[in-house]
C-alpha positions in Angstrom: 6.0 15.5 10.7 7.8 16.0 7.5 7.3 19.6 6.3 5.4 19.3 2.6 5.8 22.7 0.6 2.3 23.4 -0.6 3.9 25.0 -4.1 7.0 24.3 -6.5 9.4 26.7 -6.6 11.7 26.3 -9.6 15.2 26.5 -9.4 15.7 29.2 -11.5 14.3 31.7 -8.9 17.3 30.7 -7.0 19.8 31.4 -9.7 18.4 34.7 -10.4 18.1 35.9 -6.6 22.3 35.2 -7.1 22.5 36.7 -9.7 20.9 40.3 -8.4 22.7 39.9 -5.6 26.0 39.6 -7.7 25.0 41.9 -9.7 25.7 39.8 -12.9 23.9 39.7 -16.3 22.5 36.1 -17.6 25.3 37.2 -20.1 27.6 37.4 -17.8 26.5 34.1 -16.4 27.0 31.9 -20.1 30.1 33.8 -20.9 31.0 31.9 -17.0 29.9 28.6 -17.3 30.5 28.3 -21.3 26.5 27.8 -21.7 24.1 29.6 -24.1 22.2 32.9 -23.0 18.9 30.9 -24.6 19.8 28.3 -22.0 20.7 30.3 -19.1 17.5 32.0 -20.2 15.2 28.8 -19.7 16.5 27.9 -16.8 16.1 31.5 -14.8 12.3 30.8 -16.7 11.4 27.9 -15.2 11.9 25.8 -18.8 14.7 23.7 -18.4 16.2 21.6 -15.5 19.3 21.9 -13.8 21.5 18.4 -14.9 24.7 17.2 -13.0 26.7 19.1 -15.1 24.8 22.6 -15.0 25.5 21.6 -11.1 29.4 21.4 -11.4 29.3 25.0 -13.3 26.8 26.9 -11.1 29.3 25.3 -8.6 32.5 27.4 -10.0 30.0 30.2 -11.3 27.8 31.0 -8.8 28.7 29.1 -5.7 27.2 26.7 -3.6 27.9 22.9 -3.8 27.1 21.0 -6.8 24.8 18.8 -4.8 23.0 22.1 -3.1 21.5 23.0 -7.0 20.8 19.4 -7.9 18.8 18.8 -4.6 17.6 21.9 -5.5 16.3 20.8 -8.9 15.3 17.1 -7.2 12.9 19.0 -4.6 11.3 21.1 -7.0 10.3 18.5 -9.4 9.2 16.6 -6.8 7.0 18.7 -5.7 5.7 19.6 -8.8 4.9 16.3 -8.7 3.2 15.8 -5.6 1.1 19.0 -5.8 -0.1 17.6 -9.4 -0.9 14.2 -8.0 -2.9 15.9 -5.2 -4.7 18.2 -7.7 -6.0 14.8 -9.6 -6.6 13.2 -6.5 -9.1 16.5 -5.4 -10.8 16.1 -8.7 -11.6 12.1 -7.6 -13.0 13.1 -4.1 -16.7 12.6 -5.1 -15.5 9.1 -6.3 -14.4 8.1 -2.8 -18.2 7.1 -1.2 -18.0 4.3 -3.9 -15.3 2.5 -1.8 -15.7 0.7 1.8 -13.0 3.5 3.1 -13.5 2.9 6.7 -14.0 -0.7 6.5 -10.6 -0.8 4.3 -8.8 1.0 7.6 -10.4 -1.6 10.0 -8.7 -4.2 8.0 -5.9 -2.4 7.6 -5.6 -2.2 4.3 -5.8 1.5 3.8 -4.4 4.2 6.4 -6.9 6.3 8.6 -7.6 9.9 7.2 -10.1 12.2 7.3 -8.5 14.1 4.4 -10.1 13.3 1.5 -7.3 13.9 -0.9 -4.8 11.7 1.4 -7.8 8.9 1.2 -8.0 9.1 -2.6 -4.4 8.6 -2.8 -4.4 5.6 -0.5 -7.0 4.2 -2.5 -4.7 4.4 -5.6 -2.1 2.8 -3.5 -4.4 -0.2 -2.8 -5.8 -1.0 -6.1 -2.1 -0.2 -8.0 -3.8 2.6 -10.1 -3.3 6.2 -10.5 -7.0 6.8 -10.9 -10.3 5.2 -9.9 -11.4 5.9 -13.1 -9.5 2.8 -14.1 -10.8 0.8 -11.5 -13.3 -0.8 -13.7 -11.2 -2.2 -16.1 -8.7 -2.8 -13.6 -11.3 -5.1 -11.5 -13.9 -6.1 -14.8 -14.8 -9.2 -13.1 -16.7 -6.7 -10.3 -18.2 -4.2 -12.7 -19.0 -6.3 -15.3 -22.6 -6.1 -16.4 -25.7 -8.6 -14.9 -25.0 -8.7 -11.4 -27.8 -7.4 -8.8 -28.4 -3.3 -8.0 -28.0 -4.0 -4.7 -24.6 -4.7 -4.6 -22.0 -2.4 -4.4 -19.5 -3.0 -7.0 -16.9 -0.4 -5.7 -16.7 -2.8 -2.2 -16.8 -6.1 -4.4 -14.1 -4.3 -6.5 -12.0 -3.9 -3.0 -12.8 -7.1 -1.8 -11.2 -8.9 -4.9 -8.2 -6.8 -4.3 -7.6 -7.9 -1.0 -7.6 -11.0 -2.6 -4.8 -10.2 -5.1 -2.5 -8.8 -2.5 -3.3 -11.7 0.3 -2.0 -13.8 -2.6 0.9 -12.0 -2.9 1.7 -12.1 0.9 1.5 -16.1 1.1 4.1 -17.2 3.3 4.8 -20.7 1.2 5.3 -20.8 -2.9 2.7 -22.0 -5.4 3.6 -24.7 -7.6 2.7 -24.6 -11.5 -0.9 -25.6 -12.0 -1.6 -29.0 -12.6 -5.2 -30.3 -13.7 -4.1 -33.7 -12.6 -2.8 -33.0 -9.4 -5.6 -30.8 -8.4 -8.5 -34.0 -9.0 -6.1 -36.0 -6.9 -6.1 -33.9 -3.8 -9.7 -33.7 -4.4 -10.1 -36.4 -2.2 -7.7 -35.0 0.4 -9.4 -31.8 0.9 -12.7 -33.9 1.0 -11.7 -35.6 3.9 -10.6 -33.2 6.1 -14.3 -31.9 6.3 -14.3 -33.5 9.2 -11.3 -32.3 10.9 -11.9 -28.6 11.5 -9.1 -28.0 14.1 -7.2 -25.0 14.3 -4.7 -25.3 11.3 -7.5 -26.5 9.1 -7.5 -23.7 6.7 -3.8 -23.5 6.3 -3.3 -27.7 5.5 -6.1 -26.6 2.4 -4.3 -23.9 1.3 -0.9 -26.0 1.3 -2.5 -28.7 -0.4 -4.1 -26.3 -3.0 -0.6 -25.0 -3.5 1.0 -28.2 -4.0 -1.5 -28.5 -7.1 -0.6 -24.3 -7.9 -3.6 -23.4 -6.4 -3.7 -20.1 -4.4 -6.9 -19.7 -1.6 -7.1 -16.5 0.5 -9.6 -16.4 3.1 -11.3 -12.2 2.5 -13.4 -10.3 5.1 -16.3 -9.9 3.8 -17.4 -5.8 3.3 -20.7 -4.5 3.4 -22.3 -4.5 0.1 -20.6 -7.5 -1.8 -22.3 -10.4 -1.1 -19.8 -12.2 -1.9 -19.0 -16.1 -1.0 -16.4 -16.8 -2.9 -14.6 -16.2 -6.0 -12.3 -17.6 -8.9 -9.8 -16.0 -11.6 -6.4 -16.6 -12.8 -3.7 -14.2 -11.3 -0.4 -15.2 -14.1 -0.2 -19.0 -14.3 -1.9 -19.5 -11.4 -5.5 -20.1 -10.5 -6.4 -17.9 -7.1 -9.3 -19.1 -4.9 -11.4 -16.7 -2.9 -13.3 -17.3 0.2 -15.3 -14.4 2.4 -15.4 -14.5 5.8 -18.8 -13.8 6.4 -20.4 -15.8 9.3 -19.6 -19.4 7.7 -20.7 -22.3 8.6 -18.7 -25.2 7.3 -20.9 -26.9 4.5 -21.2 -23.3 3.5 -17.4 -23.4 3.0 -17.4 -26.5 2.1 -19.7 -26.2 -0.7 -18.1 -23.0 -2.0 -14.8 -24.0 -2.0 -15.7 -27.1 -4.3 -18.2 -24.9 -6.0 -14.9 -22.5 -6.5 -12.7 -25.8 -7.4 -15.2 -26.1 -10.1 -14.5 -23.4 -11.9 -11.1 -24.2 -12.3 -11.3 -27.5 -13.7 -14.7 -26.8 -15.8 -14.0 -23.5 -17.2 -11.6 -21.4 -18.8 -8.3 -19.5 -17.8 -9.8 -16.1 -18.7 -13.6 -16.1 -17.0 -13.6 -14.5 -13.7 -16.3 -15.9 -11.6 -18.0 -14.7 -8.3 -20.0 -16.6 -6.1 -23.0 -15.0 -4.2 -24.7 -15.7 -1.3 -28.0 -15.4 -2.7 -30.1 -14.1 -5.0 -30.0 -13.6 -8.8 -30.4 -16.3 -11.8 -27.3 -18.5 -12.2 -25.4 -19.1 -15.7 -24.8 -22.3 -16.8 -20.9 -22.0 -15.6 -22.4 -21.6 -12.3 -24.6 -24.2 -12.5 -22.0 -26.7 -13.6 -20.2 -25.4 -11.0 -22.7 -26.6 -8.0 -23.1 -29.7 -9.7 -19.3 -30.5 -9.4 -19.7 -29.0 -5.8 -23.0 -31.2 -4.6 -21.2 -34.5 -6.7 -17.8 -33.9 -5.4 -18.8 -33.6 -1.6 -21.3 -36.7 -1.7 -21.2 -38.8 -5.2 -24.7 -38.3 -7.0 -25.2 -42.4 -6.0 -24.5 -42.7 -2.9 -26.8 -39.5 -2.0 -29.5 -41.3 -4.2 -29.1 -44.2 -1.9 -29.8 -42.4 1.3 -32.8 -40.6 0.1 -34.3 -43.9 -0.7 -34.9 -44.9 3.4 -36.5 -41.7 4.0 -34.8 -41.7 7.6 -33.7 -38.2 8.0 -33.5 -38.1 11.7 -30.1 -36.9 13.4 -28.8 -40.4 14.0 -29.6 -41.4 10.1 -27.9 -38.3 8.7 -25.2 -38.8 11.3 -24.6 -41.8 10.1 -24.2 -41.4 6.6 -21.6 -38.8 7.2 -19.6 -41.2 9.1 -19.7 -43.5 6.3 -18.6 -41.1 3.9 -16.2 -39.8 6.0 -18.0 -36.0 5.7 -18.9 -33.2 8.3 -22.5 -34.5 9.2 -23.6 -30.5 8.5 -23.1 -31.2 4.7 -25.6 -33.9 4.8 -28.0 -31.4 6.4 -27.2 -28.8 4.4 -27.8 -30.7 1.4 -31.4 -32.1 2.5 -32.0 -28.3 3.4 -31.3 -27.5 0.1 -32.8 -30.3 -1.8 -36.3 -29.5 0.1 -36.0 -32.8 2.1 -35.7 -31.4 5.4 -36.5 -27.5 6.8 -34.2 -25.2 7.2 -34.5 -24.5 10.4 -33.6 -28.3 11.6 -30.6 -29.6 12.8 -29.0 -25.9 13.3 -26.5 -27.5 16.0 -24.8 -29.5 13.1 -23.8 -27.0 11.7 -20.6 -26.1 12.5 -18.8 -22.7 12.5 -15.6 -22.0 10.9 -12.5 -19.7 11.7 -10.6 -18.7 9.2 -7.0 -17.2 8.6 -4.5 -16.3 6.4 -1.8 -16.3 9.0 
């Protein structure tokens, strides 16, 4: 364990414990070195810092290397420092509960304390501030105003930060956006509802990125409610998906819902899906339209409700046709009123999903 002083002691102290012991004057001490009484003064007073070249003459004057009384100097500021950050950090401790702390260290993202100064600190660490005061501007799309009481905005505030930083730890690069590119891989990424292997989530996220699209896949926290969200990080638009016991048209549907965003709205909305509850905007609206039309064409969907055969093999069916994972159908129908929601639970499929 390192050892970590617990106050600053300014070099000065030093210089005039040699000094008594020397019994020489700060006179005697300028008239030496060729430096002012007011400065030897100042430093002796904790008022002035000990340079490189005050170094080399307390070096000749007073002994001691030159790199003994800048290391000197060095250590005290900083742990003047230190002991200053971890004064502000104790004044932030009753801000801490508004954080997922402990769900943070499960994830990893945070270490595991049980000081509450070393926990406000970490926090700082993870959201790239210096106080959680500024979390709120920091992460506006989380505290901005008209989302539900019930959920907690300091977890939905993490959760978009994990976001950020999985981004940042992508393993491939991002290309520069393209509008066009991103409507041709629409059909790509359409397709491969039906092939949930293994690797699924990584061949979206490369085909995103081809388009300079960024997705992260988030554990969901407690409180957020969160299904997904959108915002632009730089140039880039960055796609957010929780892992929160998804069923594929779930993801499905979000994901498109997400895609919408990008190509319907502008560069500096941030939106956040939720998994239920509340009165949508009309950017959110527009948004599940694109979704619903983009996973099975307003027509074609049309068509199908006009036989009025929604039993398994019918809906089955249809998704073959349209090359779809038959749980979209379903889900779909569910939504739509067509069918309850309690039938066909087999079809739909669960999803697991990685960054790695």
């Amino acid at each position: 364990m390192v050892y970590q002083p617990n106050k600053a002691i300014h070099p000065g102290k030093t210089v005039q414990k040699i000094l008594d012991q020397l019994d020489m004057t700060q006179k005697n001490l300028a008239e030496r070195t060729g430096l002012s009484e007011k400065h030897i003064s100042q430093i002796i007073n904790g008022e002035a810092s000990i340079t490189a070249d005050t170094a080399m003459l307390f070096e000749n004057a007073l002994g001691g290397a030159a790199s003994f009384w800048i290391n000197l100097d060095k250590n005290y500021r900083a742990t003047f420092a230190r002991l200053d950050q971890e004064n502000k950090a104790r004044s932030e401790i009753n801000l801490i509960n508004q954080f997922p702390y402990s769900e943070l260290v499960k994830s990893n993202r945070v270490e595991a304390t049980l000081d509450k100064v070393e926990r406000v600190i970490n926090l700082w660490k993870f959201f790239g501030v210096n106080s959680l005061l500024s979390i709120p501007s920091t992460e506006a799309a989380a505290y901005r105003r008209g989302y539900n009481q019930v959920i907690n905005q300091g977890a939905l505030a993490a959760w978009l930060r994990c976001g950020e930083i999985d981004m940042q730890k992508l393993d491939f690069e991002i290309s520069q956006y393209n509008e066009n590119r991103l409507k041709e891989v629409l059909s790509t990424i359409r397709s491969m509802t039906q092939q949930l292997d293994s690797n699924f989530f990584k061949n979206i996220q490369n085909t995103l990125a081809g388009a300079g699209v960024g997705l992260v896949a988030v554990q969901h926290l407690k409180g957020t409610k969160a299904s997904g969200a959108t915002r632009w990080i730089g140039d880039n638009p960055l796609i957010q998906i929780s892992i929160y016991g998804r069923d594929a048209d779930k993801f499905w549907f979000t994901l498109f819902h997400e895609i919408g965003h990008v190509l319907l709205h502008g560069k500096k909305e941030q939106f956040i899906s939720f998994i239920s509850g509340g009165e949508k905007t009309s950017n959110e609206l527009q948004a599940d339209e694109f979704a619903a039309n983009a996973l099975i064409p307003t027509n074609l969907y049309k068509n199908f409700l006009m036989r009025q055969d929604f039993s398994e093999n019918s809906i089955k069916g249809f998704a073959d046709q349209e090359k779809i994972d038959a749980g979209i159908v379903v889900g779909r129908l569910k939504n739509d009123g067509w069918i309850p929601f309690t039938a066909y639970q087999h079809l739909h499929r669960k999803l697991v999903m990685t960054n790695d």
